[in-house]
C-alpha positions as a Markdown table, in Angstrom:
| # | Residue | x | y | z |
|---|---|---|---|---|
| 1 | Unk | -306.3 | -25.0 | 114.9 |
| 2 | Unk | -305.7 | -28.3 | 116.0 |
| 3 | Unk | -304.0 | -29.2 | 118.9 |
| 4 | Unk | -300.3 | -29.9 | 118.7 |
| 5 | Unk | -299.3 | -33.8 | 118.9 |
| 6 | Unk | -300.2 | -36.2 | 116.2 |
| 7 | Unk | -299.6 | -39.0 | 118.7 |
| 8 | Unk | -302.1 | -40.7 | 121.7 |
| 9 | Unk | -301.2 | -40.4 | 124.5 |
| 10 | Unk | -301.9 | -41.7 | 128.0 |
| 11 | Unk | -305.9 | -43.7 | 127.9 |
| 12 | Unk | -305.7 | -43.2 | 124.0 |
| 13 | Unk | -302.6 | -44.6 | 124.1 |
| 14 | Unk | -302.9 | -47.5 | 126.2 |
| 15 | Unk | -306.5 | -48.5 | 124.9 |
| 16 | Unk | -304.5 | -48.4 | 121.0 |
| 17 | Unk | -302.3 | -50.4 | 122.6 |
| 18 | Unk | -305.2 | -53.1 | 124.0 |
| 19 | Unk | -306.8 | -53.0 | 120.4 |
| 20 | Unk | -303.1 | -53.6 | 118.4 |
| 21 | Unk | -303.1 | -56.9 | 120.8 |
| 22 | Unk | -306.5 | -57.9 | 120.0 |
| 23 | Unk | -305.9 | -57.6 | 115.8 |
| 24 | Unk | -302.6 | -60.0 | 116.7 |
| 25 | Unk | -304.1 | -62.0 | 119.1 |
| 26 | Unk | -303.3 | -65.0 | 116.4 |
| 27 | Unk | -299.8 | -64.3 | 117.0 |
| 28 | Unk | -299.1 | -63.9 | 120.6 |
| 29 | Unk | -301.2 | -67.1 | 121.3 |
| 30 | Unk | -299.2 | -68.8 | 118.2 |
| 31 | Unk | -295.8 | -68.4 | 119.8 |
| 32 | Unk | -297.1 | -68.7 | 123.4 |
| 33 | Unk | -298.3 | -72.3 | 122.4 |
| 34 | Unk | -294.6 | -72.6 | 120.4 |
| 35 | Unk | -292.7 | -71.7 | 123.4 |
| 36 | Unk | -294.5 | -74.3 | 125.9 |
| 37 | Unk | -293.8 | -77.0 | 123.3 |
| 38 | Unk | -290.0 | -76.1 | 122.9 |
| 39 | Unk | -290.2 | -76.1 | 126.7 |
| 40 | Unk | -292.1 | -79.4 | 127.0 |
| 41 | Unk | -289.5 | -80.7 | 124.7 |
| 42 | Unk | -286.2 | -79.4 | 125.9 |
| 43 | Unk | -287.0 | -79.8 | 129.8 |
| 44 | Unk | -286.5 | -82.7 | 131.6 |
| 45 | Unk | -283.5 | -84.3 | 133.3 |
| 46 | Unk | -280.0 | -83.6 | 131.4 |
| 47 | Unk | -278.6 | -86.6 | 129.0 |
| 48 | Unk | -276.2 | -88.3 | 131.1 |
| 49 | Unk | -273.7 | -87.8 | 134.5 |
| 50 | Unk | -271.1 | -86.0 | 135.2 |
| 51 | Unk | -267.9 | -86.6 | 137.3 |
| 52 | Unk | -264.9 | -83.7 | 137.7 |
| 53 | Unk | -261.4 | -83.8 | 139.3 |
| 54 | Unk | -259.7 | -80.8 | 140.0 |
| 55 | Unk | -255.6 | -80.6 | 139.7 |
| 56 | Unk | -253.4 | -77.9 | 139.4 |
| 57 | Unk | -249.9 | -78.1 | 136.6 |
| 58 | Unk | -246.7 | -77.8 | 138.1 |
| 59 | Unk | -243.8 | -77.2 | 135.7 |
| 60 | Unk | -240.6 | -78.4 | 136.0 |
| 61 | Unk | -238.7 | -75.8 | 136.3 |
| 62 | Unk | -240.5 | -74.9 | 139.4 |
| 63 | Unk | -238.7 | -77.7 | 140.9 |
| 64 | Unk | -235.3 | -76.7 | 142.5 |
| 65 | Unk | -234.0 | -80.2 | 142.3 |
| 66 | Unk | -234.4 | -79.7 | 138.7 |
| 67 | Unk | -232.9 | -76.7 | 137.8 |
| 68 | Unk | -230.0 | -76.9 | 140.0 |
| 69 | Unk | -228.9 | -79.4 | 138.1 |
| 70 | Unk | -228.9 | -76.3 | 135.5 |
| 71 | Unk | -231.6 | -78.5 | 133.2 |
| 72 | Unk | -233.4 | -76.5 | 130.9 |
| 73 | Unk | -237.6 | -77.0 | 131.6 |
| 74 | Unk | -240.1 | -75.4 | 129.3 |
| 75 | Unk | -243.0 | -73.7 | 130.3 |
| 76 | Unk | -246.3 | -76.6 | 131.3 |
| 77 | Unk | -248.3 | -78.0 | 130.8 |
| 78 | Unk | -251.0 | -75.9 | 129.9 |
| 79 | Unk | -254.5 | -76.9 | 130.3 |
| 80 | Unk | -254.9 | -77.5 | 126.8 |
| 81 | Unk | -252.2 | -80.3 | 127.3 |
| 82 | Unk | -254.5 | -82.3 | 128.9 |
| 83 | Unk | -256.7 | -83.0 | 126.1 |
| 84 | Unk | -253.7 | -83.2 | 124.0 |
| 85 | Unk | -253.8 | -86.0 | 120.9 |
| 86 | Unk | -251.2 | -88.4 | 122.9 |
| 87 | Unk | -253.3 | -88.2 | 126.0 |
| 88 | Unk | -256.8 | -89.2 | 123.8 |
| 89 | Unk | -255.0 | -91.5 | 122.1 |
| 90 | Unk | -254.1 | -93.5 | 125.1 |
| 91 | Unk | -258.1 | -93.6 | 126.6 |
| 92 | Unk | -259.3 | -94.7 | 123.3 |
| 93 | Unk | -256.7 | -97.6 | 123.7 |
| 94 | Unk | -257.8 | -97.9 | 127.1 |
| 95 | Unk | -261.6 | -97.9 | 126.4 |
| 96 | Unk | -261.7 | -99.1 | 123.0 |
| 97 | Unk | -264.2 | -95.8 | 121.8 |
| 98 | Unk | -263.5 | -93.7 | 119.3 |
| 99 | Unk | -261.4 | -90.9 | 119.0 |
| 100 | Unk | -264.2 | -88.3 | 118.8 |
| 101 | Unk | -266.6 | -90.2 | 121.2 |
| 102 | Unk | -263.5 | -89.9 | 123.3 |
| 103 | Unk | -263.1 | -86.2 | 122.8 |
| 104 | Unk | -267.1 | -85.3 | 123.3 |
| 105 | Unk | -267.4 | -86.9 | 126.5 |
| 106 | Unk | -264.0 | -84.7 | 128.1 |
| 107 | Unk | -264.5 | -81.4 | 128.8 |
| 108 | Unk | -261.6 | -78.9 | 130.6 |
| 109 | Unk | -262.2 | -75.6 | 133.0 |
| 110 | Unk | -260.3 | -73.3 | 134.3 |
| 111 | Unk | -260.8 | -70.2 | 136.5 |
| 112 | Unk | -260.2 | -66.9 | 133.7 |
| 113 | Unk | -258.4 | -65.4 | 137.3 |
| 114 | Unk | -256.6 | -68.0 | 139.1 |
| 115 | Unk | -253.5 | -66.3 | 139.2 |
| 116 | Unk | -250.1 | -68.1 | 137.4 |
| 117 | Unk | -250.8 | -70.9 | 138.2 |
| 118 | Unk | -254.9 | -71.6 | 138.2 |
| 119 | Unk | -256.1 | -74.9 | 138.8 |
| 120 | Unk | -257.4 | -76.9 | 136.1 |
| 121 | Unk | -261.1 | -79.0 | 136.2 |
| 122 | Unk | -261.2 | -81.8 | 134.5 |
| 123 | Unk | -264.5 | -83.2 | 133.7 |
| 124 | Unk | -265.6 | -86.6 | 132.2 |
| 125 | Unk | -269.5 | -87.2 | 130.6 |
| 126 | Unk | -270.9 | -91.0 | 130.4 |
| 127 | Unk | -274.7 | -92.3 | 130.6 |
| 128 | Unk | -274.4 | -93.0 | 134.2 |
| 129 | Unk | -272.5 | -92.2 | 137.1 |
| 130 | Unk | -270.5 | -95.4 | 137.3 |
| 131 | Unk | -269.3 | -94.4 | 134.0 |
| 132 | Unk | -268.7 | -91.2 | 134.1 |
| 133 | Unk | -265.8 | -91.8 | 136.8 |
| 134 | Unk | -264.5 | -94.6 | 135.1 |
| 135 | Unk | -264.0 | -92.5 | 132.6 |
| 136 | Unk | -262.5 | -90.1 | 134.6 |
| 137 | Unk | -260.2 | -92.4 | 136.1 |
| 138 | Unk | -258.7 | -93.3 | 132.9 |
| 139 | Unk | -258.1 | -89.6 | 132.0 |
| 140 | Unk | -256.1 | -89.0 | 134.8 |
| 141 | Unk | -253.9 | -92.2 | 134.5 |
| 142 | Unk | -253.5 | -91.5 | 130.7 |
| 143 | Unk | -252.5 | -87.9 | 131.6 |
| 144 | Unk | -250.1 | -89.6 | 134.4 |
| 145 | Unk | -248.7 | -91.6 | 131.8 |
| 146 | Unk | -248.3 | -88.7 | 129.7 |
| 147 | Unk | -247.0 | -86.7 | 132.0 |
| 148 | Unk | -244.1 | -89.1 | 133.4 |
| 149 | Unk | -243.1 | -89.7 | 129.5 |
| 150 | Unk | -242.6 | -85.9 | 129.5 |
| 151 | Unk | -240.5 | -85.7 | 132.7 |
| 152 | Unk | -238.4 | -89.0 | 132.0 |
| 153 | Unk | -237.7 | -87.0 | 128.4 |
| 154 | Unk | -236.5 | -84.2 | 130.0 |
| 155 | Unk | -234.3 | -85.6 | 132.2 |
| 156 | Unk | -232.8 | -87.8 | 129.3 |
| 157 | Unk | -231.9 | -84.9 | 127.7 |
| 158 | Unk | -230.3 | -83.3 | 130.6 |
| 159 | Unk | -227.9 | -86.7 | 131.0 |
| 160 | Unk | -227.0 | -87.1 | 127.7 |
| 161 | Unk | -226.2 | -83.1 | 127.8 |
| 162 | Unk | -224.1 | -84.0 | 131.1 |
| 163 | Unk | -222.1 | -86.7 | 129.7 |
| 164 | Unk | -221.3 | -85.1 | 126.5 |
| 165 | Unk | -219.8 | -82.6 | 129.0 |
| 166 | Unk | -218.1 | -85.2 | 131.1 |
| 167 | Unk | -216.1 | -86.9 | 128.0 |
| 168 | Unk | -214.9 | -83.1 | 126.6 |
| 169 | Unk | -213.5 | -82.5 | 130.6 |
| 170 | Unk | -211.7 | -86.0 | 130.2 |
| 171 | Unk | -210.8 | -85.3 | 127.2 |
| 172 | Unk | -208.7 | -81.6 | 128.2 |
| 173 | Unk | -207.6 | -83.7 | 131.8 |
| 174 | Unk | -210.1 | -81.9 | 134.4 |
| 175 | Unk | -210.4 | -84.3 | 137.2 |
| 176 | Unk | -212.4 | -81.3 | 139.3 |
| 177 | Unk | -215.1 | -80.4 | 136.3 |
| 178 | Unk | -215.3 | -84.5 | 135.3 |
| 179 | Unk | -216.1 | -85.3 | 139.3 |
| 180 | Unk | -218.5 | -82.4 | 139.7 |
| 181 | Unk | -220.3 | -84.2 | 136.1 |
| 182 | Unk | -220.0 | -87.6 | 137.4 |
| 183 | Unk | -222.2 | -85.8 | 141.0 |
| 184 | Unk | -224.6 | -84.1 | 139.0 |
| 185 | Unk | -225.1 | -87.5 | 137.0 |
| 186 | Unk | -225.7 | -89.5 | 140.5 |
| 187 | Unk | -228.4 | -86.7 | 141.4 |
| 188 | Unk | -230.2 | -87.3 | 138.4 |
| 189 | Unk | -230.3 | -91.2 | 138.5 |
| 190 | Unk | -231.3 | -90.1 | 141.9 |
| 191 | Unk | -233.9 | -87.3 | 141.1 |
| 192 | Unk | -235.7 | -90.2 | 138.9 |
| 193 | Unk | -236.9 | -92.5 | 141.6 |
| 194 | Unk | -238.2 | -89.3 | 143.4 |
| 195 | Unk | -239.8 | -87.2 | 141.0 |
| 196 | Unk | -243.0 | -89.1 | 139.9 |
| 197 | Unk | -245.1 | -86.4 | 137.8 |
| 198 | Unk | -245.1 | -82.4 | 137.8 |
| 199 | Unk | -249.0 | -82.1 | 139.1 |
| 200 | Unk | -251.0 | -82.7 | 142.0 |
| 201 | Unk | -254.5 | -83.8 | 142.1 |
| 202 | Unk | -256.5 | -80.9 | 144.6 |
| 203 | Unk | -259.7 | -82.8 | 145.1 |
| 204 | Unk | -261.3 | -86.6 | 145.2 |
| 205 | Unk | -263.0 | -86.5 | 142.1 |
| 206 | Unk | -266.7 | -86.6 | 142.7 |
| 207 | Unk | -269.7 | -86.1 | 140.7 |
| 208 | Unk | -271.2 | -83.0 | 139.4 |
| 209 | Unk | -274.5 | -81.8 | 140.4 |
| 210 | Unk | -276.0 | -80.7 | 137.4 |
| 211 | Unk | -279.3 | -78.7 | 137.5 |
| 212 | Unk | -282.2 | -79.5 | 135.7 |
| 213 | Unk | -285.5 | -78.2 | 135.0 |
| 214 | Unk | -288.9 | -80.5 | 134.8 |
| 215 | Unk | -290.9 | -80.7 | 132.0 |
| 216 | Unk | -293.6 | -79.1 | 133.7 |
| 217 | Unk | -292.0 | -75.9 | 134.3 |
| 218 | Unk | -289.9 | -75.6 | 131.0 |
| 219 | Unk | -293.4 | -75.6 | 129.3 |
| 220 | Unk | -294.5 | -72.6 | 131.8 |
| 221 | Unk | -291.1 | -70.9 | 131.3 |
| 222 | Unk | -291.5 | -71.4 | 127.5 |
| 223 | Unk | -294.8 | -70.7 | 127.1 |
| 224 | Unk | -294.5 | -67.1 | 129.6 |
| 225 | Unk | -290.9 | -66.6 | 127.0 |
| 226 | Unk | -292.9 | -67.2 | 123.8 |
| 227 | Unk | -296.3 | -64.8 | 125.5 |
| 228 | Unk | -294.1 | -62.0 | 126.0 |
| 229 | Unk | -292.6 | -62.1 | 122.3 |
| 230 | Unk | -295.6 | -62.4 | 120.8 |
| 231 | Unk | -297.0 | -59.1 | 122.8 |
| 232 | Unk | -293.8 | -57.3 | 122.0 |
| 233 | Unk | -294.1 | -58.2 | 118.5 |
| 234 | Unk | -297.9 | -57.5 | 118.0 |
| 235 | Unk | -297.2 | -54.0 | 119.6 |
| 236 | Unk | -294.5 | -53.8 | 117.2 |
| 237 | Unk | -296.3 | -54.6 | 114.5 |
| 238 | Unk | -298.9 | -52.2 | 115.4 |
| 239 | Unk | -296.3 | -49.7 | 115.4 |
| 240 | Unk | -294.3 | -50.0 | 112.0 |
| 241 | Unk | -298.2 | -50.5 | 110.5 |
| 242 | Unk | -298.9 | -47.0 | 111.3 |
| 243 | Unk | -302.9 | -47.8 | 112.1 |
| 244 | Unk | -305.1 | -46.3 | 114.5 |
| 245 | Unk | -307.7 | -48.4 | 115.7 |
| 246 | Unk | -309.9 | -47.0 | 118.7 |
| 247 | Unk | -312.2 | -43.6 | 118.3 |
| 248 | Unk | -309.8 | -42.3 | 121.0 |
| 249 | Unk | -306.5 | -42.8 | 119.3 |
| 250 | Unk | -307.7 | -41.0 | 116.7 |
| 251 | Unk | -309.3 | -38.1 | 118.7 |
| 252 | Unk | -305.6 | -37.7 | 120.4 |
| 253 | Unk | -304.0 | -38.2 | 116.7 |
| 254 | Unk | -305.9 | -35.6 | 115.0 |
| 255 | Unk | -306.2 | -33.2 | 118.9 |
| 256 | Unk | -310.2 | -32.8 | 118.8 |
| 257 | Unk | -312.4 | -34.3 | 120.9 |
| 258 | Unk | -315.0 | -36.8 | 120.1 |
| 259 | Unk | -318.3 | -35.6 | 118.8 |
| 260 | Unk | -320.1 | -38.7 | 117.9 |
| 261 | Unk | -319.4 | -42.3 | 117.9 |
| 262 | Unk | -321.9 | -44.3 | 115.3 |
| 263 | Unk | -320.5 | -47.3 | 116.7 |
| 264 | Unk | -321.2 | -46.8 | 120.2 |
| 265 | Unk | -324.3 | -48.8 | 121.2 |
| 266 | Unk | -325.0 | -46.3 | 123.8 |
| 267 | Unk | -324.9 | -43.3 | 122.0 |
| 268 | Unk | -322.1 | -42.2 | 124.3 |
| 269 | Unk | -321.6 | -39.3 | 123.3 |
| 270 | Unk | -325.2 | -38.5 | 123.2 |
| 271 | Unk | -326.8 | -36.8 | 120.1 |
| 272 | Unk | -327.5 | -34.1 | 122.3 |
| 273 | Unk | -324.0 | -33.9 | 123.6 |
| 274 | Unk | -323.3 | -33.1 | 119.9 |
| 275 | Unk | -325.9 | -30.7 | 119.2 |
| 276 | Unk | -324.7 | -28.8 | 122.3 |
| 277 | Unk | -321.3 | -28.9 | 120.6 |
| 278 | Unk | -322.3 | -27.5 | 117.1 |
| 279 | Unk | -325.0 | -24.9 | 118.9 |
| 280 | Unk | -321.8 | -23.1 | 120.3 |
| 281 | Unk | -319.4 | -23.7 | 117.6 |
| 282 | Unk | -321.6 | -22.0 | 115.0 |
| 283 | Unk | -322.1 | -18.7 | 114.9 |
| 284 | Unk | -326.0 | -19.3 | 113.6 |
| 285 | Unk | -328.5 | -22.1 | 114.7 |
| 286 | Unk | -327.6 | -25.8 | 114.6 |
| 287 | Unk | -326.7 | -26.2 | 111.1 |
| 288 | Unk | -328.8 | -28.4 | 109.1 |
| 289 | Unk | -326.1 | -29.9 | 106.7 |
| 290 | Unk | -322.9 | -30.5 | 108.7 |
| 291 | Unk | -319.7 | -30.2 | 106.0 |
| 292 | Unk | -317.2 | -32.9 | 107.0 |
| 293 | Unk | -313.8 | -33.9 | 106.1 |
| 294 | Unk | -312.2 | -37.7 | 105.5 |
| 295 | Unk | -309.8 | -38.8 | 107.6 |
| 296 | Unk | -308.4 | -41.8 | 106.3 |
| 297 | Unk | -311.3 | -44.0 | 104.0 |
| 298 | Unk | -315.2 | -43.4 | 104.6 |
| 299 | Unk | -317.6 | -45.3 | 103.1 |
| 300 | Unk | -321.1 | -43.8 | 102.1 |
| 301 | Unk | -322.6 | -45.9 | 104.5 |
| 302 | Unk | -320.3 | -44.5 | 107.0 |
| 303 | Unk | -321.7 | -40.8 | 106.4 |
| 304 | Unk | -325.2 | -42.0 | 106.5 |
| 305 | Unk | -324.1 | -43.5 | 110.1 |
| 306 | Unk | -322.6 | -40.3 | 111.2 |
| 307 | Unk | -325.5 | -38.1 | 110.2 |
| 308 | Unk | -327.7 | -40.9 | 112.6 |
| 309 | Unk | -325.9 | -40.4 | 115.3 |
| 310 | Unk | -326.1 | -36.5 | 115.2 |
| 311 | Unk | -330.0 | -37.2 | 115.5 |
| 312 | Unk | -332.6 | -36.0 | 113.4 |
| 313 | Unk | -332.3 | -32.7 | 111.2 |
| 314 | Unk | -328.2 | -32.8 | 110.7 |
| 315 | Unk | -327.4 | -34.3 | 107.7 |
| 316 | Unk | -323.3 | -35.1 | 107.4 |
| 317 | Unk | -322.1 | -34.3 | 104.0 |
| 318 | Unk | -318.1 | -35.3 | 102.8 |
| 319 | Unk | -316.5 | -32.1 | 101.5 |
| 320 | Unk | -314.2 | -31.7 | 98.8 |
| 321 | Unk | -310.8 | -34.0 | 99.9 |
| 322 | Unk | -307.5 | -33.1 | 101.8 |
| 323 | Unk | -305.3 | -31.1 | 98.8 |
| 324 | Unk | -308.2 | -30.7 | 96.2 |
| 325 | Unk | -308.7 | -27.1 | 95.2 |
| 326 | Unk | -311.1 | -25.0 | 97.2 |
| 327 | Unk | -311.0 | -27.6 | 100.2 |
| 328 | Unk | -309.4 | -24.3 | 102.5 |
| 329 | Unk | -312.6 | -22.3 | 101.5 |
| 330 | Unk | -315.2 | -24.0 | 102.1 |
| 331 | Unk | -314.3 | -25.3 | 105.4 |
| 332 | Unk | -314.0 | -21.4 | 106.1 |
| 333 | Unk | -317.6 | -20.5 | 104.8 |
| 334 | Unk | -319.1 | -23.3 | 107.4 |
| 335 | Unk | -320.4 | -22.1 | 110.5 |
| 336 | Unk | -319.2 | -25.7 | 111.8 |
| 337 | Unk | -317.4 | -27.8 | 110.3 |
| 338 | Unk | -316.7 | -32.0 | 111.8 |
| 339 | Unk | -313.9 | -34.6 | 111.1 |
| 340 | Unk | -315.3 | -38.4 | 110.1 |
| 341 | Unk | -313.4 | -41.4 | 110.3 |
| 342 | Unk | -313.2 | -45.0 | 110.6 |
| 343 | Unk | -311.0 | -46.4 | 113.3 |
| 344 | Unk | -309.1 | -49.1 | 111.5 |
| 345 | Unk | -309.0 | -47.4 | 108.5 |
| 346 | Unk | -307.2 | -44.1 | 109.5 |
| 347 | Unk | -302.8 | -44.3 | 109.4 |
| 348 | Unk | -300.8 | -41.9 | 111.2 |
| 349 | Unk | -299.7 | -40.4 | 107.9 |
| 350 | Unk | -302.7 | -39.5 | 106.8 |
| 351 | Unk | -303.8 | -37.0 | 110.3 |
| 352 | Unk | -300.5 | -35.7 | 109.9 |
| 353 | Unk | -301.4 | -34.8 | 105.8 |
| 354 | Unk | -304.6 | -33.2 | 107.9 |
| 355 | Unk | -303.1 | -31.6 | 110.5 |
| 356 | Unk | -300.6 | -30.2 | 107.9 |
| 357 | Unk | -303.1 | -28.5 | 105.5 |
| 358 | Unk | -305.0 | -27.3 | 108.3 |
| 359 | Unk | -301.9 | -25.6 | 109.9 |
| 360 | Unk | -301.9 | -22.0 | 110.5 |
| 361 | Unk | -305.5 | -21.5 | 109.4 |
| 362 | Unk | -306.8 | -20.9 | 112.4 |
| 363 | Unk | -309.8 | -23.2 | 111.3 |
| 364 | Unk | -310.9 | -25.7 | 114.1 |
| 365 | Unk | -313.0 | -28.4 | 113.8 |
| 366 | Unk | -316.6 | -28.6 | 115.9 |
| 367 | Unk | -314.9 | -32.5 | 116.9 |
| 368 | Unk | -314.7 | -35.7 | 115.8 |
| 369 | Unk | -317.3 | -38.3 | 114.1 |
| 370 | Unk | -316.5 | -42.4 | 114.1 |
| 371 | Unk | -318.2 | -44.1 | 112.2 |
């Protein structure tokens, strides 16, 4: 019976492995010469500079000046409020670009944990440097601008609230609640002179070092990206193909060992290696007309190679095929019976149709032929 495993394993394995590569060599050096292109021509120094400010939002309502003079302060600014359509409408005014070149070249970031509060990076993209924080500059002033409209609004709203009060406490004659009003009123003409914008810039703005990668070494991380697809695809190609392509993948496939190998120039093994073989596998002498069985397709040419390499007086003969009547039978009358094959030629499915007739037969093969 044959050994169990339809699989190679360990040298088998590994030299199946070696010839899969060599059949899709075309590949692997296809995309290894793709991926050192797309390196070539994506590395290189980045398009442009950089410059970023970092400044943190402070809401109004976190300003006790504010809300003790009980004016309500909504929630803000977020960071989305910087890139807010007032605020790009102001730098294209200011620049005289576009509204969407405007918008490409800003950029926010923020820290995912920076507590309640998290500072926000503002980051401006030109051709050069000079640019880039002129650019910058005219962000922040916009957002300034923007910012003081808010506050100024606010604090409109909370006067005209506190003098619609005042006039209802003259109107019902309540000197105390009209003079309190008339305070509050002073503190917030006051409050205005004082309270300038609700953020604080954290840093100088400065450039931003941006890293880049030469030419040069995108083509070597390309081409090493595009060598190590192509190897994982030609193995897996190999694979889903089913094909086994060395004499030893198929001696582990179909668990025999090798007998014969036509193609080896050597003669490794020797004919006398194989007479050796069939001397103690037969019950008689060395038999004169070897039955064989296909594995996988076998030209005649191929059996007249496999008889040559068992030396003289041993003539290979195909018997009837894998699932033809009387196949069973006449492997059982031979004294010795051999497996042929072409490596290249045999798929995994078919040893396993093999290995399945032959199950529980008991009837093992003297080895294996390539041819």
């Amino acid at each position: 019976m044959l050994a169990q495993g339809g699989s190679p394993t360990g040298v088998a394995a590994a030299r199946e492995g070696i010839a899969a590569l060599r059949s899709y060599a075309w590949l692997v050096v296809l995309l290894a010469v793709a991926g050192v292109l797309a390196g070539y021509l994506l590395g290189g120094p980045a398009d442009g500079s950089k410059y970023r400010a970092w400044i943190t939002a402070h809401p109004l309502g976190a300003n006790a000046a504010v809300t003790k003079l009980g004016i309500s302060t909504p929630d803000g600014p977020q960071a989305a409020d910087f890139l807010g359509d007032g605020i790009v409408r102001r730098i294209e005014a200011a620049t005289g670009r576009s509204y969407d070149e405007v918008f490409e070249h800003l950029k926010l970031e923020q820290p995912p944990n920076g507590g309640p509060n998290p500072p926000i990076a503002l980051i401006a993209k030109a051709g050069t440097e000079a640019e880039a924080k002129t650019l910058l500059g005219t962000w922040m002033v916009a957002i300034r601008q923007a910012r003081l409209r808010y506050v100024h609004g606010v604090l409109d709203r909370g006067e005209r609230g506190l003098r619609k009060s005042l006039g209802r406490a003259a109107a019902r004659r309540e000197p105390d609640t009209a003079a309190a009003i008339v305070e509050l009123l002073a503190r917030t003409q006051a409050l205005r002179s004082t309270l300038a914008v609700d953020y604080a810039s954290l840093r100088t703005p400065r450039s931003v070092t941006t890293e880049t990668v030469s030419r040069p070494r995108a083509a070597v991380i390309g081409g090493g990206a595009g060598l190590i697809a192509g190897l994982a695809l030609a193995l897996l190609f190999s694979l889903v193909g089913g094909r086994l392509r060395t004499a030893e993948g198929v001696a582990a496939a179909v668990g025999t060992e090798l007998l014969a190998d036509a193609r080896s120039p050597g003669r490794v093994p020797s004919p006398e290696h194989a007479r050796e073989v069939l001397r103690s596998t037969s019950a008689e002498a060395i038999p004169a007309l070897l039955p064989a069985v296909a594995c996988g397709e076998v030209s005649p040419q191929a059996v007249e190679a496999a008889s040559a390499a068992l030396g003289e007086g041993i003539e290979v003969h195909l018997t009837v095929s894998i699932g033809d009547a009387g196949f069973l039978e006449t492997l059982e009358k031979a004294g010795a019976w051999a497996i042929v094959a072409t490596p290249g030629s045999v798929r995994r499915a078919e040893v396993t149709a093999l290995r399945s007739e032959l199950a529980g037969t008991g009837l093992v093969p003297a080895g294996l032929i390539v041819v």
